[in-house]
Structures are given as structure tokens and as C-alpha cells.
matplotlib code that plots the C-alpha trace (Angstrom):
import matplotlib.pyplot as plt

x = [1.8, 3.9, 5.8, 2.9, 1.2, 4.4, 4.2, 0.5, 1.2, 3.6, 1.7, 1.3, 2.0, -0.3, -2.6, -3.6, -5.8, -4.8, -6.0, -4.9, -3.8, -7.8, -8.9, -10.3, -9.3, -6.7, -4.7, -1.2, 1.4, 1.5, 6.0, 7.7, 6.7, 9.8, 10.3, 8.9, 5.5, 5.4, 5.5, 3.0, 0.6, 1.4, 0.8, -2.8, -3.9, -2.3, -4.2, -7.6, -6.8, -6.6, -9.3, -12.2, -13.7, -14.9, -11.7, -9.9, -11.6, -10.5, -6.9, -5.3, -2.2, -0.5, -1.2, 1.6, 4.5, 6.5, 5.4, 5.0, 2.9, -0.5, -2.5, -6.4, -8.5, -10.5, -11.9, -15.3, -16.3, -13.2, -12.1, -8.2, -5.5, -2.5, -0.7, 0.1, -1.4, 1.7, 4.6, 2.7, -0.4, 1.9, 3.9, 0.9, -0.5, 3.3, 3.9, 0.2, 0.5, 4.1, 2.2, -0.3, 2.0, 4.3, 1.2, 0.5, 3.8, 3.7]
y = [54.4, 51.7, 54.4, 57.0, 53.8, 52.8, 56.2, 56.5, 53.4, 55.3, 57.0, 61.0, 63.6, 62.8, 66.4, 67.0, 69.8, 72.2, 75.4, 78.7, 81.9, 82.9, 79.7, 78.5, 74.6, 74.4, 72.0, 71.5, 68.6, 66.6, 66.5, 67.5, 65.7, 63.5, 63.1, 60.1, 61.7, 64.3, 62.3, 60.3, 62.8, 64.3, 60.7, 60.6, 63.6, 62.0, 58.7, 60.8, 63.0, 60.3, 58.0, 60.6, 61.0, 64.5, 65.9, 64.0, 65.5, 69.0, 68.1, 70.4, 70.8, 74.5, 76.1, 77.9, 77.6, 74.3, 74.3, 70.5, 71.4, 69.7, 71.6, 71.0, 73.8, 74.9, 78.2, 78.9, 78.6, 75.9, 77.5, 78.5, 77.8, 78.2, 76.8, 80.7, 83.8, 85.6, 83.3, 81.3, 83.7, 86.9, 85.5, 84.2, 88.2, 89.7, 87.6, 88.5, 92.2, 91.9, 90.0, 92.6, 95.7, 94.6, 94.0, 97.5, 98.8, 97.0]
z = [7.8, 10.1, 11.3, 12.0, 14.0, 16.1, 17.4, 17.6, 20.4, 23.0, 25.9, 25.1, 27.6, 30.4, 31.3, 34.6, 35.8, 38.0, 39.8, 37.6, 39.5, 39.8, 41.0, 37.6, 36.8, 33.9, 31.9, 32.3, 31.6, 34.2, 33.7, 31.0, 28.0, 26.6, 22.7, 22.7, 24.1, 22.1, 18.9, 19.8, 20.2, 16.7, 15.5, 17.2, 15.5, 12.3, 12.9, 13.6, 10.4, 8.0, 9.8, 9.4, 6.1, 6.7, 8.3, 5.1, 2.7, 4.2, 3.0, 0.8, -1.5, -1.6, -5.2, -4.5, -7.3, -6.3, -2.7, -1.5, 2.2, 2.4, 4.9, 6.4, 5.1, 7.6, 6.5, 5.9, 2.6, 2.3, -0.4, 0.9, -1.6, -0.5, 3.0, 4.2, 2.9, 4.0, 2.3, -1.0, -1.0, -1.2, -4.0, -6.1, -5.8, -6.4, -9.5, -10.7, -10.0, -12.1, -15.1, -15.5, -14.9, -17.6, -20.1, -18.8, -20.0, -23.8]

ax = plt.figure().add_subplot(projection="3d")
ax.plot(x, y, z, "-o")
ax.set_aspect("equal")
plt.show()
């Protein structure tokens, strides 16, 4: 928690807006963002994460089999279980589909 507020403190990457190719205002960097910066923002969103009770209670562990990633469930019905569908997700439904085709088999 130190650590996450000693970089919350260092200055972000400062936006600025500019005009886009079709005249519409954007946002873009106002330089290129040094480490320091960058960190700093990640920090932020840490420090706003853990600070807000409703975004907090979003937080999740994977179910997937010895995966440490806490991720912030933000789908619908905030029922997600797994950090990726396509990495933790995929093996939950391989090793299921292998349980029940080899109690198919015996």
C-alpha cells in the first residue's frame, strides 16, 4: 500500500486536446509519457479501485485451477468466474468435457 501511494504522488501523463483529422477535438498525450508517469497512473486507478466500496466489491479471484489473477467483474449479471474465458474458462470446459467423456466410456 506504501508503494501503490508513492506512485499514486508522481504527476501522470498530462492529456491535452487536440483537433483529429475531421476537425473533432481529441485526447492525446501531451509528450511521451516517461515510466515514472505511466506508473502513476496505474497507481490512481489502484488507489480509486480499492477506495470505492462498490467498484471493491466487484473484485474477483480466477476459479481457474491454480490461477492467482484477481480481476474486476464487470459483466452484467456479475457473475464471471474466471479472469479469461479463452485461457482459464477454456480449460475449466476441456477438463469438464474429459470428466464426463471418460464416465461415458466406463
Amino acid at each position: 500500500l506504501t508503494r501503490v501511494n508513492d506512485l499514486a504522488r508522481t504527476a501522470p501523463p498530462a492529456p491535452r486536446a487536440v483537433r483529429g483529422e475531421d476537425g473533432i477535438l481529441v485526447r492525446e498525450l501531451a509528450e511521451p509519457p516517461e515510466c515514472a508517469a505511466l506508473l502513476a497512473a496505474v497507481a490512481r486507478d489502484a488507489v480509486e479501485l480499492l477506495t470505492d466500496p462498490v467498484a471493491r466489491a466487484g473484485l474477483r479471484q480466477c476459479e481457474g485451477d491454480n490461477c492467482p489473477i484477481v480481476y474486476l467483474d464487470t459483466s452484467r449479471g456479475r457473475r464471471r468466474r474466471w479472469c479469461s474465458s479463452e485461457v482459464c474458462g477454456n480449460r475449466e470446459r476441456v477438463a469438464r468435457h474429459r470428466r464426463r467423456a471418460a464416465l461415458a466410456r466406463a
